[in-house]
C-alpha positions as CSV (number, residue, x, y, z in Angstrom):
1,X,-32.2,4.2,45.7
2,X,-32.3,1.3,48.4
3,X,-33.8,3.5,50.9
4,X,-37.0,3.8,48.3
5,X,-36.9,0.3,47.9
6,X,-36.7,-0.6,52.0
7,X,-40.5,0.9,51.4
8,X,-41.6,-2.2,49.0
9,X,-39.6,-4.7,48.0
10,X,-39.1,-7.9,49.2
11,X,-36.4,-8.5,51.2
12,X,-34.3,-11.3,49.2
13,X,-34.4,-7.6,46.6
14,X,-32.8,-5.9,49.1
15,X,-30.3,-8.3,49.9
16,X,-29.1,-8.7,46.9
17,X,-29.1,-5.0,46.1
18,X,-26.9,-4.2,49.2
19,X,-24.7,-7.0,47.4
20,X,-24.8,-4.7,44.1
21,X,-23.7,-1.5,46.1
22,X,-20.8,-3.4,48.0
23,X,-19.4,-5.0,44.5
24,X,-20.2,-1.7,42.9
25,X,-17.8,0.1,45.9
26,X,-15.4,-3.1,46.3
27,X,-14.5,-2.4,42.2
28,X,-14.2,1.4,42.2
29,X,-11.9,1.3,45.2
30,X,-9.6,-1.9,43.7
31,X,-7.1,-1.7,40.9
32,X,-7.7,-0.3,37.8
33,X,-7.9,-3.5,35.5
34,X,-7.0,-3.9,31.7
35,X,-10.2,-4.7,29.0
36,X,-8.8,-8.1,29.3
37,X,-8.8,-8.4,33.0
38,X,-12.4,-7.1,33.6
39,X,-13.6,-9.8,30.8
40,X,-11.7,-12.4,32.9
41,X,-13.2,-11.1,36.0
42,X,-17.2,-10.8,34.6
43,X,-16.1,-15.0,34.0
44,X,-15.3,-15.9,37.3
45,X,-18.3,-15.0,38.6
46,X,-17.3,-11.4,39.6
47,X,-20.7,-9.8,37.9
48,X,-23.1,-12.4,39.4
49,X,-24.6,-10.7,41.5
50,X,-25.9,-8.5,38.8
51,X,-28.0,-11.9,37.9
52,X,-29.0,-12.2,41.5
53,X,-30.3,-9.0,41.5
54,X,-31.8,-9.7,38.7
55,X,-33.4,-12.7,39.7
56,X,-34.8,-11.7,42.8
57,X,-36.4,-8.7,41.3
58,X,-38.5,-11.1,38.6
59,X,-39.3,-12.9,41.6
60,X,-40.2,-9.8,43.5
61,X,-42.4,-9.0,40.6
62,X,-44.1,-11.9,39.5
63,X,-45.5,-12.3,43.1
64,X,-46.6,-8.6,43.0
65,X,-48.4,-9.4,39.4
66,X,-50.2,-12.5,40.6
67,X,-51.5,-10.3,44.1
68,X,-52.6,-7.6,42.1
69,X,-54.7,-10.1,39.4
């Protein structure tokens, strides 16, 4: 899926999607955690790089929608 997006999005979108992948990996590979524990950890930040992504890809597209008006 990022080697599509290497073809057209902007680079902050890649960044953060690399991010994404590493957190995705870091969590599969780390200790299985309770309902509690994941909660916990989505609080401390842990699934902020989901917003990053997030943000970077509005950013990404409102730049894209104002090029193409």
């Amino acid at each position: 899926m990022i080697g599509r997006m290497h073809l057209i999005s902007d680079p902050a979108v890649l960044v953060t999607a690399e991010r994404v992948v590493d957190t995705i990996i870091e969590t599969y590979l780390g200790p299985n955690r309770t309902l509690h524990e994941l909660v916990a950890y989505a609080h401390q930040a842990g699934l902020s790089v989901m917003a990053e992504f997030s943000e970077a890809c509005r950013k990404d597209l409102a730049t894209r929608a104002t090029t193409i008006r």
